[in-house]
N, C-alpha and C positions, 0 to 999 in steps of 0.2 A: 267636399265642396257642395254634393246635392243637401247633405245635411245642413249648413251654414243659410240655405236660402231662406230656411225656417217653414217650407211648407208638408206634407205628408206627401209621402212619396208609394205608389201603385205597384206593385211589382207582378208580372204573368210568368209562371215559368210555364217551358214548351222544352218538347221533346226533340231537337232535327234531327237526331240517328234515328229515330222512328219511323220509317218508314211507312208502316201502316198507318202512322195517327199524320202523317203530312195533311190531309187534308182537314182534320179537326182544327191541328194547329192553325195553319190559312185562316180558318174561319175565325177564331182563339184571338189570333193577331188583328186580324181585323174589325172584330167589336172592341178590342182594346184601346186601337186608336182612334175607333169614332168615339168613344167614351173619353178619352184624353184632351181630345184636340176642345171636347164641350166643355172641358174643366183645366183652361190656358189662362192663366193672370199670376198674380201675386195676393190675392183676397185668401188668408190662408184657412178659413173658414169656407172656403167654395171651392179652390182652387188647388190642383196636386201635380207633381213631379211623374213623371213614367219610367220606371224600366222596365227590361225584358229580360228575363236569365233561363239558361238552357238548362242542361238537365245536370251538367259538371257541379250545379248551385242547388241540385235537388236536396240537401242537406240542412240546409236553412228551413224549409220546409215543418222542421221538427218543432219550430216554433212558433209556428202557425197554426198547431194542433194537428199535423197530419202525421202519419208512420207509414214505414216501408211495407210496400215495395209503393214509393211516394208518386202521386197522383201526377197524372199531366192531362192537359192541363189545368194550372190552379193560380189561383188569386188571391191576392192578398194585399192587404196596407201595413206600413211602418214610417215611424220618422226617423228612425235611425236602420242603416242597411246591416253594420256591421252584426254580426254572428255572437249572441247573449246581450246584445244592447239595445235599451228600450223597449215598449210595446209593441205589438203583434198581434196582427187583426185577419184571422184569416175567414174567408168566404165561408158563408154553412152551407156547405154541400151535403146532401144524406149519403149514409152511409149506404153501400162501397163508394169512398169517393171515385176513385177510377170510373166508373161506369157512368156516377151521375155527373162527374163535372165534364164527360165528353156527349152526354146530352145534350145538359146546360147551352156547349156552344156550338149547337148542334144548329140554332139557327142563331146566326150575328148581329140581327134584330133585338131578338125578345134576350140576349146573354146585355148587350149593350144596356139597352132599358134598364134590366134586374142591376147590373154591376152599378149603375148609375144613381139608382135609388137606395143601395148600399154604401156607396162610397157617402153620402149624403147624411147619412144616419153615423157613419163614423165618424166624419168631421165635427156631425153636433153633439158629439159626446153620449150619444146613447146605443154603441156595441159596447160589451164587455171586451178587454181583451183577450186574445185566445191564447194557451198555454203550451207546453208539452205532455202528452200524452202519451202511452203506451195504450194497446190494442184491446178492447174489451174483452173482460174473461169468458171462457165460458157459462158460469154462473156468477152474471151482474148481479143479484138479487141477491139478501142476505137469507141464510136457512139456520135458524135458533140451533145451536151446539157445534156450527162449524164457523171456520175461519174463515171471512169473508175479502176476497184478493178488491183491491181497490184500483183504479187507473183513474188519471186526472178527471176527466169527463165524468167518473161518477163518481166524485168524491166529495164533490157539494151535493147530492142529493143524499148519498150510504151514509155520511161521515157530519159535515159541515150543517146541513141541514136535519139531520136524523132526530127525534125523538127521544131516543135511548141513551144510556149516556154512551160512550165507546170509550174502548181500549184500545188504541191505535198501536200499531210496532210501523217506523220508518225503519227503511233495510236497503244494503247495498246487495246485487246478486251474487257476488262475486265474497262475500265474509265466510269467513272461517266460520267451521261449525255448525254448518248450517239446519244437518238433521237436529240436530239436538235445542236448535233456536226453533226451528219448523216444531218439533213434538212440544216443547212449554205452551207456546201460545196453540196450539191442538186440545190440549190440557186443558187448557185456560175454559176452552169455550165449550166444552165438551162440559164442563163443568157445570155452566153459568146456562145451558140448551133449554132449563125450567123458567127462565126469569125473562120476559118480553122488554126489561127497561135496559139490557143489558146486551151490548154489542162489542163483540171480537173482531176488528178488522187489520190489514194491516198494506200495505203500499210502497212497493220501489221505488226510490229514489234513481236512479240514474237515468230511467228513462220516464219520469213522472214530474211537473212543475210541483213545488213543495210551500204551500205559501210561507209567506215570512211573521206571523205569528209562532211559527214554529222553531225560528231561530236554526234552521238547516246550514249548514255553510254547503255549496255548492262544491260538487262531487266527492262530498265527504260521506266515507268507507264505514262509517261506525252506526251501529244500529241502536234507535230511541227508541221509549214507550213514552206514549201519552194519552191523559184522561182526555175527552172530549165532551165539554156539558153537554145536555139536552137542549133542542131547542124548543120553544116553547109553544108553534104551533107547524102543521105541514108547511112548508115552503120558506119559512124565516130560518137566516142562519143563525146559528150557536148564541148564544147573550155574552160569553165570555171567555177569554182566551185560554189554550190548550194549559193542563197544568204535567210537568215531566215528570218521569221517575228519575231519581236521584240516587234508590239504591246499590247495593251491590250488582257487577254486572260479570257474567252472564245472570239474570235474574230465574230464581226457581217459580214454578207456578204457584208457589203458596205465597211470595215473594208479592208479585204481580194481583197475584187477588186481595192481599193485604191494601195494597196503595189503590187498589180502585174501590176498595172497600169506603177508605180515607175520605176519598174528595166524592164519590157517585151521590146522586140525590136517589135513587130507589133503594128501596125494602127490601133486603136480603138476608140472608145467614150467613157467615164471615165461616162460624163453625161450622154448617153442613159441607160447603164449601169446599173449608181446607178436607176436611177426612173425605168426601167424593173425590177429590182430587189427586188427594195420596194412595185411594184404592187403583183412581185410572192407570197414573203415576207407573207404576211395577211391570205392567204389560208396552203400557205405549213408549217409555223412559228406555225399553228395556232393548224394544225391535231398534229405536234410533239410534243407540250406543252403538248396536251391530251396526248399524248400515253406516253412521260413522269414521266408522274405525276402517272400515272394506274403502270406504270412499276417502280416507289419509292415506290408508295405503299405496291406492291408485294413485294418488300425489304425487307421496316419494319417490314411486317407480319413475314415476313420469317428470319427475325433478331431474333423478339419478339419470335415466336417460338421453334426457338434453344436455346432463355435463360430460357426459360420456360424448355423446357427437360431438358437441364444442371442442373437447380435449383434441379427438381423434381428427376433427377439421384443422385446427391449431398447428397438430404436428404434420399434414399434409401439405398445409399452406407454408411452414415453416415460421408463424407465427406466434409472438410473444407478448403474454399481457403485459401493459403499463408497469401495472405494480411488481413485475417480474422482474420487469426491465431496471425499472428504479432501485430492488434489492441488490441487482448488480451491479449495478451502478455504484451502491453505498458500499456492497464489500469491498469495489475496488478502490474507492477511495480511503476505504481505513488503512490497504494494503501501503499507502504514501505518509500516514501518519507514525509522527514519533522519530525522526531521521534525526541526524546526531552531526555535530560539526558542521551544519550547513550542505551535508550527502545527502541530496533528496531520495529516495528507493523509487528505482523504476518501477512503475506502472506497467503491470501485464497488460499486454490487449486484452479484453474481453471480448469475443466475437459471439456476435448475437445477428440471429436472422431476425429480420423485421419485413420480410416480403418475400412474394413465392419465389421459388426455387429457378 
């Protein structure tokens, strides 16, 4: 319904099981609605919707550029409320937001004003939207021969705006394999630590906005590489869209040096390259295989012993899977086929627990 009115709708979340922030909140709520009540019409260039959501709605949050343990209170615009729909404009608070956005509305004067000369600049089209984000690494910077972790926030500067060409890997945290994906692109860069035009980085997807250049389908499990041109001066993004690797996958690092070889615009050895590579290869290839193979095993254990409890709850509870059910089902029905002269064959009971005891 708020959506249908067609104007941009304001949203404050606030904490009330907080007890200690009750009085930030107070103040929070109350720049919000002197800021609301200045911006009452239908002018949808001037003019905005309010709500207010508690902390049950801290989740939303995540697309407003914030991460747990999520901020109260925070601010933000959207035109549509619903959860992965439409833009999201969230307040730049400095980092820690906690801290600074219970400054902010620390006095409900000067929160008012500020909110007020923001909401202004959203509606005239000059915020960017804000994205999802994960938590800055400990090393934001890139260091020549290592692999540099990327989160949303710095991914237009490391990545989109960079210089260099980059080798980017998109990855879900949760893929198989992962020492042995983690050591190739290790490899990779370990390699390539001589050449200043050449950048290894790489970025989670689950909790990272992924732009759609990229052609990501959203919460998809499968891990990409992509070349990423150079851009052509500090500050201007990329001139041209990401180009993918298409080869064989899991990819080897001679694999992955070959295709950036391909599309990179800097001056390199392809040759020095692969044979640095294959030297690293035997040592770094060798410790992931081990820790690999220690961390499937931990798997299985831990596979085997969830079906172990399930089994062992199952015959507690006196309960029967489905597809259990259904085999007995079908035996007993063959038990009726084939009957002669119109003698149907009785049907044994099958007695089957289906609930505790």
């Amino acid at each position: 319904r708020l959506e249908g009115i067609g104007l941009a709708v304001a949203v404050l979340w606030v904490n009330f099981t907080d007890s200690s922030s009750s009085n930030v909140s107070r103040k929070a709520l109350e720049a919000f609605g002197i800021m609301c009540n200045s911006r009452r019409g239908m002018e949808p260039r001037r003019h905005i919707l309010c709500v207010v959501m508690d902390q049950s709605y801290a989740y939303y949050q995540r697309e407003y550029g914030t991460q747990e343990p999520y901020p109260f209170p925070f601010f933000g615009i959207t035109w549509k409320l619903g959860f992965g729909d439409g833009d999201r404009f969230g307040y730049p608070f400095q980092a820690p937001v906690n801290e600074t956005s219970r400054k902010f509305f620390h006095s409900p004067r000067r929160a008012t004003r500020e909110m007020t000369k923001w909401v202004g600049r959203v509606l005239a089209g000059h915020v960017e939207p804000s994205h999802e984000s994960a938590m800055l690494p400990q090393q934001p910077s890139w260091v020549r021969g290592e692999v540099l972790e990327v989160v949303w926030q710095t991914f237009q500067k490391e990545v989109n705006g960079s210089m260099a060409d980059v080798l980017l890997e998109l990855y879900d945290d949760q893929r198989k394999k992962s020492y042995l994906a983690d050591a190739t692109l290790r490899i990779v860069a370990a390699t390539l630590k001589d050449y200043s035009g050449l950048k290894v980085a790489r970025m989670e997807t689950s909790r990272n906005f992924v732009p759609p250049p990229f052609g990501r389908k959203q919460f998809s499990k499968d891990t990409a590489y992509y070349w990423v041109p150079p851009s052509i001066a500090v500050g201007q993004w990329s001139p041209g869209a990401p180009m993918r690797y298409e080869g064989e996958m899991p990819p080897t690092p001679g694999q992955l040096l070959r295709f950036l070889k391909k599309h990179s615009l800097s001056h390199w050895s392809l040759k020095e390259a692969l044979e640095s590579a294959d030297d690293i290869a035997i040592e770094v290839m060798g410790q992931a295989n081990m820790e690999q193979r220690e961390a499937d095993r931990a798997e299985d254990e831990k596979q085997r012993m969830i079906k172990k409890m399930m089994t062992s709850l199952k015959k507690e509870k006196g309960l029967v899977d489905v597809s259990e059910m259904m085999g007995l089902k079908q035996a007993v029905d063959s038990l009726g086929e084939g009957s002669v002269g119109g003698d149907v064959a009785k049907k044994p009971q099958a007695r089957v627990k289906t609930g505790a005891r």
